[in-house]
C-alpha positions as CSV (number, residue, x, y, z in Angstrom):
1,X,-5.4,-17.8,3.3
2,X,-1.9,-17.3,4.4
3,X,-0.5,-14.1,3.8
4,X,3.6,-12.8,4.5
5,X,3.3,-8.9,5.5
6,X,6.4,-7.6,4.3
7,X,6.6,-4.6,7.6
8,X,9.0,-2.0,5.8
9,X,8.7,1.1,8.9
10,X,7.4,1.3,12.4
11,X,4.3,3.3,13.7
12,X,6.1,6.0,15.7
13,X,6.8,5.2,19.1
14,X,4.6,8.0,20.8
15,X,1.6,6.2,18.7
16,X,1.7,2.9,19.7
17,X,0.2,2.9,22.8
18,X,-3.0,4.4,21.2
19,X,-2.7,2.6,17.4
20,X,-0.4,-0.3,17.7
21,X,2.0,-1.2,15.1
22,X,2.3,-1.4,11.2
23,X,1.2,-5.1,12.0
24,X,-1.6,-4.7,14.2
25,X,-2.8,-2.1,11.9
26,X,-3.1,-4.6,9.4
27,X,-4.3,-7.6,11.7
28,X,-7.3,-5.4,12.8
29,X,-8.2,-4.9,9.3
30,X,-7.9,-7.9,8.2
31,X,-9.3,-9.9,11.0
32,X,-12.7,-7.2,10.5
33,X,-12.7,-7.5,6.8
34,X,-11.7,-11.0,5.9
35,X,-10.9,-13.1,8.8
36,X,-9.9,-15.8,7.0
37,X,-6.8,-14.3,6.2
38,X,-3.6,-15.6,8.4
39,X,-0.8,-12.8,8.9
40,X,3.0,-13.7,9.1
41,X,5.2,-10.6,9.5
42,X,8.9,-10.2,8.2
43,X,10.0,-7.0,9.3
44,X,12.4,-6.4,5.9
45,X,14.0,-3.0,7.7
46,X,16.0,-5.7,9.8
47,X,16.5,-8.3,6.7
48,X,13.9,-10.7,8.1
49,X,12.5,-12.4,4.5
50,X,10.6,-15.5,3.8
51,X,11.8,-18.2,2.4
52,X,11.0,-18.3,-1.7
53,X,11.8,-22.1,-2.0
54,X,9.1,-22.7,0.6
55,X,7.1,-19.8,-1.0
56,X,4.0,-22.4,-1.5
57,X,3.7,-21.7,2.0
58,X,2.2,-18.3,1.3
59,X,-0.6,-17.4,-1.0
60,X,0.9,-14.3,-1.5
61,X,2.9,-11.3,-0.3
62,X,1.6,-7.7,1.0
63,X,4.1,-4.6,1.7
64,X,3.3,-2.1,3.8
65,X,3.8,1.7,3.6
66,X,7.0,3.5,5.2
67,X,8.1,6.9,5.8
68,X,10.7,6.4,3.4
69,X,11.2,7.1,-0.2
70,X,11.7,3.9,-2.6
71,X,15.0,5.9,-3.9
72,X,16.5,6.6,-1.4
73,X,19.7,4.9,-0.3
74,X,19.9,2.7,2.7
75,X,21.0,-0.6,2.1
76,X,17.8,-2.6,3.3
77,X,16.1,-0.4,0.6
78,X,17.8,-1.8,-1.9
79,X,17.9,-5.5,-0.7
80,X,14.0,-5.1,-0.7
81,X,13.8,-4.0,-4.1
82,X,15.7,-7.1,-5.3
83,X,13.6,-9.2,-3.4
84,X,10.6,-7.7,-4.9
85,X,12.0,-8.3,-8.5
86,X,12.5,-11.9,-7.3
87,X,8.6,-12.3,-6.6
88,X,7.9,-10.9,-10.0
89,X,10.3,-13.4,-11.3
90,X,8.9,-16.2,-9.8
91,X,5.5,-15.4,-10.7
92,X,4.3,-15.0,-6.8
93,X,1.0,-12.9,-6.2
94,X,1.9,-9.6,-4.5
95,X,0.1,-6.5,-3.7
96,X,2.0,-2.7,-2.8
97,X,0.3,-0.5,-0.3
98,X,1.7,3.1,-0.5
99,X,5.7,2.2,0.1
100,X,4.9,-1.1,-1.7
101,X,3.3,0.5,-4.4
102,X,5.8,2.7,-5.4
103,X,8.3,0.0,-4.8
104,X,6.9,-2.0,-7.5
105,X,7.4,0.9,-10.2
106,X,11.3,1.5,-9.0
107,X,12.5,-2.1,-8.9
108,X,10.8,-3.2,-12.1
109,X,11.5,-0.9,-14.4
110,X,9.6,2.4,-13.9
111,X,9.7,5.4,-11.8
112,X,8.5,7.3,-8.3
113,X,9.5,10.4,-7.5
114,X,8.5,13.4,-5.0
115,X,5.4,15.1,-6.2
116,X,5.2,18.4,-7.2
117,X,1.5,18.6,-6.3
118,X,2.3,18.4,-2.5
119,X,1.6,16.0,-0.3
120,X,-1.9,13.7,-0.5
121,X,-3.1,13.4,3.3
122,X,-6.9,12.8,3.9
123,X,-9.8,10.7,2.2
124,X,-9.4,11.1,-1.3
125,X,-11.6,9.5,-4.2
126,X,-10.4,7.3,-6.7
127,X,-12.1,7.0,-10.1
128,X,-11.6,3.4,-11.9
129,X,-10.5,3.9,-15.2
130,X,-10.5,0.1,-15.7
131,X,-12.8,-2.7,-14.1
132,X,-10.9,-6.2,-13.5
133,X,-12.8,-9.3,-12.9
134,X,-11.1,-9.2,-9.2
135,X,-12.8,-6.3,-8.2
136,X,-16.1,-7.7,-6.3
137,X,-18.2,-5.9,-5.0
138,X,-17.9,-3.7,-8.2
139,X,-17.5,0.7,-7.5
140,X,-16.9,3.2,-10.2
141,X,-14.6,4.7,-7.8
142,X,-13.5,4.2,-4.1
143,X,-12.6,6.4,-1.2
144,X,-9.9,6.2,1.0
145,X,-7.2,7.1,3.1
146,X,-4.0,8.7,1.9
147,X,-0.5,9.6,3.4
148,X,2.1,10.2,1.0
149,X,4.3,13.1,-0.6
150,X,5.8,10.7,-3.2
151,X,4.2,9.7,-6.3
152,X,4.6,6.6,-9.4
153,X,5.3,8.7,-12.2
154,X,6.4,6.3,-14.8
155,X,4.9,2.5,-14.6
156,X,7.1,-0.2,-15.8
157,X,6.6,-2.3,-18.8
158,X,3.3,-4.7,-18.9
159,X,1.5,-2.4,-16.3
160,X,-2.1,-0.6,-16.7
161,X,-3.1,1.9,-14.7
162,X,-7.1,1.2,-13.1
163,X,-7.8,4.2,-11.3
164,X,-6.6,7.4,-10.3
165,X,-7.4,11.2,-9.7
166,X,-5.9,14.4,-10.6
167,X,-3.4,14.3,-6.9
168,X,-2.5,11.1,-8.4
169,X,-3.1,10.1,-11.5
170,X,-1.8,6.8,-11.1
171,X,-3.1,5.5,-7.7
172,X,-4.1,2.3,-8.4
173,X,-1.9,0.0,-11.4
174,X,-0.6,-3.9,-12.0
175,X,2.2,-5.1,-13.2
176,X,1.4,-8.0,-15.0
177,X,-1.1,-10.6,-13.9
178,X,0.2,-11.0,-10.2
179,X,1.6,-7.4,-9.0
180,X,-1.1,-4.8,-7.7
181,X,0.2,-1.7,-6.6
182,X,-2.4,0.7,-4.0
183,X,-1.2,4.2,-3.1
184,X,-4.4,4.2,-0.4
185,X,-3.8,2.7,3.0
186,X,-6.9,0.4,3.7
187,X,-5.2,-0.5,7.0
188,X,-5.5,3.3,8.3
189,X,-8.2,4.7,10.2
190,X,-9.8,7.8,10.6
191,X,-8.1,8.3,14.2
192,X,-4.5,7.0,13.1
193,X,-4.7,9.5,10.3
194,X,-5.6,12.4,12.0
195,X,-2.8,11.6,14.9
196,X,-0.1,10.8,12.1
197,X,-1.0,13.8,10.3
198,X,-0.1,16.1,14.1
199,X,3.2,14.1,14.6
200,X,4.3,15.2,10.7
201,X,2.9,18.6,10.9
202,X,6.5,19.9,9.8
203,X,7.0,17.9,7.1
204,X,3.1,18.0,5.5
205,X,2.3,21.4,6.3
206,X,-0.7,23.2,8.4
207,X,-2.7,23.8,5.5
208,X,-2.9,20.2,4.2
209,X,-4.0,19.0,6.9
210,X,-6.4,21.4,7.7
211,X,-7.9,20.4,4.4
212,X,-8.0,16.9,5.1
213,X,-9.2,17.2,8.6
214,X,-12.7,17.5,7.9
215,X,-12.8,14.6,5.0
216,X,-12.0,12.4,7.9
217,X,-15.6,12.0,8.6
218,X,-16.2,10.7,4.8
219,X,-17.6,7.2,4.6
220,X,-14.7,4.9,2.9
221,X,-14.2,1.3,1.2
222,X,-11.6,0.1,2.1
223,X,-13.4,-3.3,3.3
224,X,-14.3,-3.4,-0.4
225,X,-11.0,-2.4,-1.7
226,X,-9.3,-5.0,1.0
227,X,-12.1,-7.9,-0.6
228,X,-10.5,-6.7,-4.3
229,X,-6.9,-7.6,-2.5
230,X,-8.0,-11.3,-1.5
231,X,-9.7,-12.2,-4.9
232,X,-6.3,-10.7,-7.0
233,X,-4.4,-13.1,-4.6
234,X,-7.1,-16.1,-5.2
235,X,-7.5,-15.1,-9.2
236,X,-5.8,-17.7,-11.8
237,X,-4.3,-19.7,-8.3
């Protein structure tokens, strides 16, 4: 399965000696969970896109997360959110983590905003509110990592929200048959999250993370959640 990672930020520079970069974050998962997965990385920051009239050449398109906000108003911002209307337009399979997720909401219709409820940082459960024939091995809920102040408040029209909790009600949604949007990283681990969590100290604040610190050690599923990802991508191809 060939798969373009859409790469919309950089791990920090003081972590990449330790964790690697957004791509290797997802190569190691990948290459653990479902090997047969082939990676090709377009970092969008710098305007690097696949080509859609070759777009058979992909199975389908992942974005990764970001430290930035999906309103906010650089200019590569905005060029991705048109390109991501253009997938939707031309009926490709693509699937949101964090960034991505939210993305999907802004540029089709709906709307993400800064949470009031602070940020989400940690393992956090996930119930499913709606079970989809994609989502083998079947879980009432899953448990994962989380990084994000920012939230999907409104979907756009044709979505349905699948799972959620009361931090975030909406954490896991689609947009039609072939957009699926993840506010979860499945790509983190326990280690990165713990080490991004010190470098943003200032912006999450000491008592969030002292909260999440000890759900670190929680068991999670995101090789099940990551299998879900490769069967929306394979479903009605």
């Amino acid at each position: 399965m060939k798969i373009a990672l859409l790469q919309c930020d950089h791990v920090v520079k003081e972590l990449q000696p330790t964790h690697g970069d957004i791509p290797d974050l997802f190569k190691n998962l990948f290459d653990r969970v479902a090997p047969e997965v082939s990676l090709s990385v377009f970092n969008v920051t710098k305007g690097e896109y696949p080509d859609l009239s070759a777009s058979d050449h992909f199975d389908g398109f992942i974005s990764s997360g970001a430290r930035y906000s999906v309103y906010d108003n650089d200019p590569w911002i905005f060029r991705f959110k048109e390109f991501v209307r253009k997938l939707y337009d031309h009926n490709m399979k693509f699937v949101g983590i964090c960034f991505g997720h939210q993305m999907m909401a802004e540029a089709l219709g709906g709307k993400c905003e800064k949470s009031d409820q602070g940020w989400g940082v940690g393992i956090k459960e996930v119930k499913i509110y709606k079970k989809m024939p994609w989502m083998q091995p079947e879980l009432d809920s899953y448990r994962m990592i989380v990084s994000h102040a920012d939230q999907v408040m409104m979907i756009p029209e044709n979505s349905e929200v699948l799972g959620g909790n009361s931090h975030c009600p909406c954490s896991i949604y689609t947009v039609g048959e072939n957009f699926l949007g993840i506010q979860a990283h499945p790509e983190f681990t326990p280690a990165f999250e713990k080490d991004i969590m010190s470098v943003r100290e200032d912006r999450i604040g000491k008592k969030a993370i002292n909260e999440a610190i000890p759900t670190l050690t929680e068991q999670t599923d995101e090789a099940v959640v990551t299998r879900w990802i490769i069967h929306f991508i394979q479903n009605n191809k």
